[in-house]
N, C-alpha and C positions, 0 to 999 in steps of 0.2 A: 504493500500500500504506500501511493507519494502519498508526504508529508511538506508543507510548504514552508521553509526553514529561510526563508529570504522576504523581506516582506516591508515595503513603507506603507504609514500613513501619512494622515494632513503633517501629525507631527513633527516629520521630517521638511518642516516648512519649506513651501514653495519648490517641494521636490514628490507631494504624495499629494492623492486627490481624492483620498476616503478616509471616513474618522475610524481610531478603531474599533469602535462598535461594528460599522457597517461591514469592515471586514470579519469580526469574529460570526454575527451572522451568516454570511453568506457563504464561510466555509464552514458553517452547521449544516444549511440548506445543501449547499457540494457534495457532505458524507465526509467529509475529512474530521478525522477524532481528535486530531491538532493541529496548534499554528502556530510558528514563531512572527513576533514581533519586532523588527530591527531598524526603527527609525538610524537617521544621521545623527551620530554625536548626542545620543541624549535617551533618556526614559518619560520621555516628557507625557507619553500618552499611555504608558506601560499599565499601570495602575486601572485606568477604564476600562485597557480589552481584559485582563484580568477579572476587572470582577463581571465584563460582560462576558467574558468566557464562562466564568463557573455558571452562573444564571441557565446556558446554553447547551453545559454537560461538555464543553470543547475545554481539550488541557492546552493552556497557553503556557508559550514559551517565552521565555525575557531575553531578548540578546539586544545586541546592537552593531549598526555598521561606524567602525569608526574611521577616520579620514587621518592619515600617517603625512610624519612631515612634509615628501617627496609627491604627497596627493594621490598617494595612492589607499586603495580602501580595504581592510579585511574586517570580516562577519565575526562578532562572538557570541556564543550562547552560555547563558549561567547553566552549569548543571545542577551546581550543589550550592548550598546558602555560602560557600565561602569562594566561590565561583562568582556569585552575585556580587558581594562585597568587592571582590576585585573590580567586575567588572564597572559600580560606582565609582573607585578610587581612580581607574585609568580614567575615565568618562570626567572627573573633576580634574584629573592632573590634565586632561588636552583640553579644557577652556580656561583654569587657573593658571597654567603655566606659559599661556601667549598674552602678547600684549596685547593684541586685536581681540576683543572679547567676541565679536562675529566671526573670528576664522579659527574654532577648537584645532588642532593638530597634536596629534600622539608622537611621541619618540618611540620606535619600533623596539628598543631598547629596553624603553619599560615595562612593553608589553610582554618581552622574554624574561624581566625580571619577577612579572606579578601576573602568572599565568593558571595558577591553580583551580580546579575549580573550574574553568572553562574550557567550552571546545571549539577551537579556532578553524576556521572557513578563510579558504584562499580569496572570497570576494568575488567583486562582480569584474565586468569585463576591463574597471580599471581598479583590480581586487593588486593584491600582492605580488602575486607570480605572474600575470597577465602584463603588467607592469613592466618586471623584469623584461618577461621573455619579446615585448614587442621592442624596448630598449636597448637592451645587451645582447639578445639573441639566446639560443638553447643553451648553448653553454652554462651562460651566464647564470638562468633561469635554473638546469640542474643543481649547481651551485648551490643557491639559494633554498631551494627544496630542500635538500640532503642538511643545510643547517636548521629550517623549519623542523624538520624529522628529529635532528640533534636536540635541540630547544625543547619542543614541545612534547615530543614521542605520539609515534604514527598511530596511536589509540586517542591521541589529544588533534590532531592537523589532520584536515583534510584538505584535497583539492573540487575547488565549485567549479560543478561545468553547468552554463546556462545558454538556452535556447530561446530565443522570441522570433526566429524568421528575420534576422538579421546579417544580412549580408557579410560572411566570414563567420558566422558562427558553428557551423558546423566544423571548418577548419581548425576553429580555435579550440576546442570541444578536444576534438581529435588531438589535438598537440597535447595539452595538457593531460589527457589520459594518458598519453606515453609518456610524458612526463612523468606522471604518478605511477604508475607502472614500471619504470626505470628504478626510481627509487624508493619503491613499493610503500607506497601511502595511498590509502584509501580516496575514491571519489564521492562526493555527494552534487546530485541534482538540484538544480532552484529555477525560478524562473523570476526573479527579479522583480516583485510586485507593487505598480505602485496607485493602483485601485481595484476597488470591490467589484467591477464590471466594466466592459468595454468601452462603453457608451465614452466613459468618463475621462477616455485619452484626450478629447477636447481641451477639458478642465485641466489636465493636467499640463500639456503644449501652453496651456495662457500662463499658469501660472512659473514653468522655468520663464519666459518669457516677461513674466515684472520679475523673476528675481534677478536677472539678469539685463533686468530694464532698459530692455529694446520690446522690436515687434515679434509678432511674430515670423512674418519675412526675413526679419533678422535675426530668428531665434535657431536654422537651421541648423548649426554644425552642433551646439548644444541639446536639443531637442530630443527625445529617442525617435527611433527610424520610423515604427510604426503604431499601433494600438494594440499589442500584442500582449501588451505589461501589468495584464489583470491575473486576476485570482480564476483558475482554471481549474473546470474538474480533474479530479483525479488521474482518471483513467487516458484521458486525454494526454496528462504529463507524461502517464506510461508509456504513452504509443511514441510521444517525442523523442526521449529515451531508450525506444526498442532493444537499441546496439548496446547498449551502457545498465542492463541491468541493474549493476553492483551500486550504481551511483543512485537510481533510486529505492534500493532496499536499506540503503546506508541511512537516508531521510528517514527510517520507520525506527530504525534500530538508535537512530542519535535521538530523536523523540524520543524513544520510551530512558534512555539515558537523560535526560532531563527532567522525568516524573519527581527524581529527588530533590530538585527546589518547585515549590509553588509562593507565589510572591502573595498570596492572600493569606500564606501562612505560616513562611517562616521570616521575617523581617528581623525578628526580637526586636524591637524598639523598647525601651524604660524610660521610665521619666527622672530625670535626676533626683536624688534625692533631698532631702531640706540638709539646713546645717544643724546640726546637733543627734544628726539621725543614729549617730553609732554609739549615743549617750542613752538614748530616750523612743521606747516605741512613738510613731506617731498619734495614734489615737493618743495617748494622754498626752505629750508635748503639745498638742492643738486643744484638750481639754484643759491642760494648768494655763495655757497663755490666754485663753478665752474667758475664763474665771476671772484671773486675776484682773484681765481686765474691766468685766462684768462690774469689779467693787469700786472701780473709779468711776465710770459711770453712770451705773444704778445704785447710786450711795443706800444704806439700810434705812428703809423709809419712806424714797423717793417714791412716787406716783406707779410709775410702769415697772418696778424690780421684781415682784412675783411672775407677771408676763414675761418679764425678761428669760427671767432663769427659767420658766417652762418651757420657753420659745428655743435656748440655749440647750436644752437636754434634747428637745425632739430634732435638732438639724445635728447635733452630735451624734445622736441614734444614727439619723440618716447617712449621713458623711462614712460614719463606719460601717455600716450594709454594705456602701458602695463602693469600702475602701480607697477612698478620696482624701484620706486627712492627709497623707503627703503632696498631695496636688495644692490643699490649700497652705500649708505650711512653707511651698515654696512659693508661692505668691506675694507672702507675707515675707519670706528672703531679697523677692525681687521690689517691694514697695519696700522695706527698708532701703536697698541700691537705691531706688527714686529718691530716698529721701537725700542720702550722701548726694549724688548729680544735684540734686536741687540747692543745696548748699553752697556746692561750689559755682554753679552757674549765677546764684546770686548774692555768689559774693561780691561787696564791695559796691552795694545798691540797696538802695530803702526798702526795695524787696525784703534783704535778709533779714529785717526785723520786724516782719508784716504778720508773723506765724502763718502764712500763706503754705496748704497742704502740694506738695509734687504733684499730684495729679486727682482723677475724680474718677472712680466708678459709675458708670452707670446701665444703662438695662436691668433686666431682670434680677440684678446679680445683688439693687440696692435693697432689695427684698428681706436679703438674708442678715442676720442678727451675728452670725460668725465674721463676715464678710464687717461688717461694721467695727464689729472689738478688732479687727485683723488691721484696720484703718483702708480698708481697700476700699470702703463706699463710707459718703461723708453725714450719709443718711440717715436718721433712727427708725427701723424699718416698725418698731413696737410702738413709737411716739403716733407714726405716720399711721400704724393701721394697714404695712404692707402686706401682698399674699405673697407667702414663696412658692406656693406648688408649681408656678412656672417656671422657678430656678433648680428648686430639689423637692422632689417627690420618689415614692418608694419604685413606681414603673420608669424612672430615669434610664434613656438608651443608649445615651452617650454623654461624654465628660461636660459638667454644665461650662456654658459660657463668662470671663468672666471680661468685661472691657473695661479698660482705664485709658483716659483722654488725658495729655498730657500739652502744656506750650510745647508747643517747634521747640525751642531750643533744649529744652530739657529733654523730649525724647530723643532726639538725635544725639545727644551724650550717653542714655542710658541706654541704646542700643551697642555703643560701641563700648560701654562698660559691661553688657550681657556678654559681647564676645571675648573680651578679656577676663570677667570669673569664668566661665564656663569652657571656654576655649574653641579654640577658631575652628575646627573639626568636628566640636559639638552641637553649632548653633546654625540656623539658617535660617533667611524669610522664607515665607512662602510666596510664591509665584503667582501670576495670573495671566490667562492667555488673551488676551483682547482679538476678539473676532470678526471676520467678515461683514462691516455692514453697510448697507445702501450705497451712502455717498464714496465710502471706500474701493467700494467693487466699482462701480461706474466708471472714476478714475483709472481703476488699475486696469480693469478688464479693458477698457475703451481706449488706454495708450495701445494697451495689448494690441489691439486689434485693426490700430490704426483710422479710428476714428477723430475727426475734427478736433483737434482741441477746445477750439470755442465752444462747440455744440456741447460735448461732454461735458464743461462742466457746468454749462448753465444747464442739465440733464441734474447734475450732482448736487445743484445748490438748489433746486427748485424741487425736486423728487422728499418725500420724506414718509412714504411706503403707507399712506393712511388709507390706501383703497387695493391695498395686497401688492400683486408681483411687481414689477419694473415694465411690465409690457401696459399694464391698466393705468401706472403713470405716465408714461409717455403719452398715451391716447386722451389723457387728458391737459395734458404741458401747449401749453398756446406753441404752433409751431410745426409740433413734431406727430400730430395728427398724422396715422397709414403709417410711420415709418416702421412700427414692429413688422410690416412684413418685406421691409427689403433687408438680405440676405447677412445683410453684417448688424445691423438693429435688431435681426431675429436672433441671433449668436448671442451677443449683447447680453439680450436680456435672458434666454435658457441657461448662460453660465451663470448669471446672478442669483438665479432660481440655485444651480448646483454649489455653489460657493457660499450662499449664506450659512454661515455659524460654524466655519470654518476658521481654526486658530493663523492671524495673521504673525504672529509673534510672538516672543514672552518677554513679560513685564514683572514689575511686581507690586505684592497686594500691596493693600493702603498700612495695613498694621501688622499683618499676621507674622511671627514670632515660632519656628520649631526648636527646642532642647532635649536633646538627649543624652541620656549617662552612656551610653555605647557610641564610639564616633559616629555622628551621623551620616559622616561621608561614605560609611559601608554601606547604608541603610537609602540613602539617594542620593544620585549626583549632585554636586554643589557648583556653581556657576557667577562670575561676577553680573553684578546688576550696571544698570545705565548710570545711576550713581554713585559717586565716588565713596570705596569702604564700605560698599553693599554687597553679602552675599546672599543668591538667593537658590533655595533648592529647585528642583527639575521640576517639583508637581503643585498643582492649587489646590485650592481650598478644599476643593472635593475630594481628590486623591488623597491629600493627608486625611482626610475624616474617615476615610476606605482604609486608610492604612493604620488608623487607631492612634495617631497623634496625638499629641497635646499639645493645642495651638495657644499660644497666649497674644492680645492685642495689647501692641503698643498703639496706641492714636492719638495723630496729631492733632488739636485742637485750639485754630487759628484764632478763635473768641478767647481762648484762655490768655493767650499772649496778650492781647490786646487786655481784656480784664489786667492781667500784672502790668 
């Protein structure tokens, strides 16, 4: 049975032109019982086909195509949790280690240093040895093979031979099995995928086409040859490979060698632990400091000190059901750090003597009477009459939320004091992918396509999607009346149809904050951000909540500043 061990999505930006959902579907509907994942340089979409694999009964694979100094590209796949780990650490060491944060590159070097755990694939047609062998010649290319063999051992290195109906492919196919055959290393099949269905080669021709922001006219010698570069039944593959057996029974056998890591389940993520934790279980360290606080502010007598202390036993119950007291007792490590920043950012200002609090809780979280004595909300939630059950109740299904708004300038010091207690290995933002929309597709698709400049963007600044597609606003745009049916304004508007919500990039979130006591760099790639001193990991908001994170918000809050 083929297995499809070669595979882009959207994520492989402006190089894939299906999300991975659509491709883990479609190779459920196919019959295929797995699929590897291997965007460029990144795990950016890893996490979705994953848990839309398990939902599907399809076992996903995690790999990725990484891009080597010399630009040339080889496939890895995680087999094992320390296979994965590796493969985050490479995947952070080729976009931490260049200075251009948009051109990741590996040193081939590291990857013979830090190969465990993985099974390396010779790549696509400009993979490793494809490289070689059209630069140096066979020679050269045996060479190289015979040290891949030395390196990795011919139960770790294969050689990819792929097929799409491109002219010298069969040639090249050929060579590199005698290649591998010379220096007896096994072959595997792929077929280099970079959408869910045919149709979609369109979508995909536009978008090399703005990444490389020309036309499409202009996009020729980059572009792939034909439409051949979707996700294919099975059987189909077999018959492509008639000659080559071995290469796709190799795809069944490296699949079920992979069953030993599943990324929905073996991550180990922790959450660090508070300070004093090696002194003190946390249930009581979270119960002595919340008491004690209790008697400075519910002095014996005060109005609300019976509700108090009832109020204080029933979220202490709850906190411990849900074993959360170290969640909140590092909270309370991270709002003391607010308090240190806050000190020094106002020192040597009328600030400092304002007893003006580092920052403010709020949402759901001002509810809770823990969260008050902890100083994380500035609110008396017993005075106010607040309910908690929307912050912590006993059917709680995930870690409550807790947000703190801070000045600009204060949290920008206390994120770069989070990566110095915690350490730079351990901490990351979270990400967010800003996606395909309206005015954005108009522009890109319609340079694409070599439409009018003017027209498009007076299309892009007057469209704003309130009567559906791009075809029903044009028909109503003073002007442009009939044009969806001439041939490039039909185009136009079907890609916008297929490109909406579609990730153009990564960015990152407004607050979101990941810590962990295990480096997080095993656990997902880390990446610099567009700001300077910004690291941000590979997934959003939604991936980490899938991956069981514990996200903490720093947020800026521009009225604060101005208040101080």
């Amino acid at each position: 049975m083929y297995i499809e061990l070669h595979c882009h999505s959207a994520f492989s930006f402006l190089d894939g032109a299906s999300l991975p959902e659509q491709l883990a579907l479609t190779a459920s509907q196919l019959g295929y019982p797995a699929l590897a994942l291997t965007d460029h340089d990144g795990l950016y979409g890893s996490m979705a086909f994953a848990q839309e694999s398990q939902k599907l009964g399809l076992q996903a694979i995690t790999g990725a195509e990484l891009t080597l100094l010399d630009d040339s590209h080889v496939t890895l796949l995680a087999e094992t949790p320390e296979g994965y780990a590796n493969l985050c650490r490479l995947i952070t060491e080729a976009h931490l280690g260049r200075e251009d944060r948009r051109d990741p590159r590996l040193d081939f070097a590291s990857l013979e240093a830090r190969h465990a755990g993985l099974l390396v694939l010779s790549g696509c047609r400009n993979g490793l040895l494809p490289a070689v062998l059209r630069r140096d010649g066979p020679a050269a290319a045996r060479r190289f093979a015979e040290r891949c063999r030395a390196v990795f051992g011919p139960e770790r290195f294969f050689v990819e031979l792929q097929r799409n109906f491109v002219r010298g492919d069969r040639a090249l196919t050929m060579a590199l099995k005698d290649l591998a055959d010379s220096v007896q290393l096994g072959v595997v099949a792929s077929c280099n995928v970079h959408y869910h269905k045919r149709e979609r080669h369109r979508l995909h021709d536009a978008l090399v086409a703005i990444r490389h922001r020309t036309t499409l006219d202009g996009s020729h010698s980059v572009r792939h040859a034909n439409s051949e570069f979707f996700l294919r039944p099975p059987d189909e593959v077999e018959e492509l490979f008639r000659d080559c057996p071995d290469a796709v029974a190799n795809t069944a056998a490296l699949a079920e060698r992979c069953r030993a890591f599943d990324l929905t389940r073996d991550l180990g993520y922790t959450f660090p632990d508070f300070r004093g934790a090696d002194l003190t279980p946390a249930p009581r360290a979270l119960a002595e400091l919340c008491r004690a606080k209790l008697e400075q502010l519910y002095a014996p007598g005060s109005t609300h000190r019976e509700s108090a202390q009832r109020r204080l036993e029933q979220e202490l119950t709850l906190i411990e059901h849900h074993r959360l007291s170290g969640f909140f007792l590092v909270y309370h490590d991270l709002f003391d750090l607010a308090r240190e920043v806050a000190a020094d950012v106002r020192s040597g200002s009328r600030r400092a003597h304002a007893n003006l609090l580092p920052g403010r809780g709020r949402g759901s979280s001002v509810s809770s009477i823990v969260c008050y004595l902890l100083g994380l909300s500035h609110i008396d939630p017993i005075a106010n009459g607040l309910f908690l059950g929307r912050f912590l109740n006993d059917t709680l299904a995930s870690v409550p939320d807790i947000d703190l708004d801070f000045p600009r300038e204060i949290r920008e010091e206390l994120i770069r004091r989070v990566y110095k207690r915690y350490g730079d290995e351990h901490v990351g933002l979270v990400c967010s992918f800003p996606t395909y929309r309206l005015r954005s597709t108009v522009r890109e698709i319609g340079k694409a396509l070599d439409l009018p400049p003017g027209e498009i963007e007076q299309v892009a600044r007057l469209a704003d999607r309130r009567s559906g597609g791009l075809a029903d606003e044009l028909e109503q745009l003073p002007g442009f009346e009939g044009r969806t049916t001439a041939p490039l304004w039909k185009e136009l508007c079907e890609l916008a149809e297929e490109i909406a919500g579609l990730p153009r990039h990564i960015s990152q979130h407004v607050g979101g904050m990941v810590i962990s006591s295990r480096p997080l760099v095993e656990i997902v790639p880390l990446e610099r951000a567009a700001m300077e001193d910004r690291v941000v990991c590979q997934w959003d908001k939604d991936s980490c909540d899938d991956a069981r994170f514990i996200k903490i918000d720093f947020l800026a809050l521009g009225m604060l500043s101005l208040v101080e």
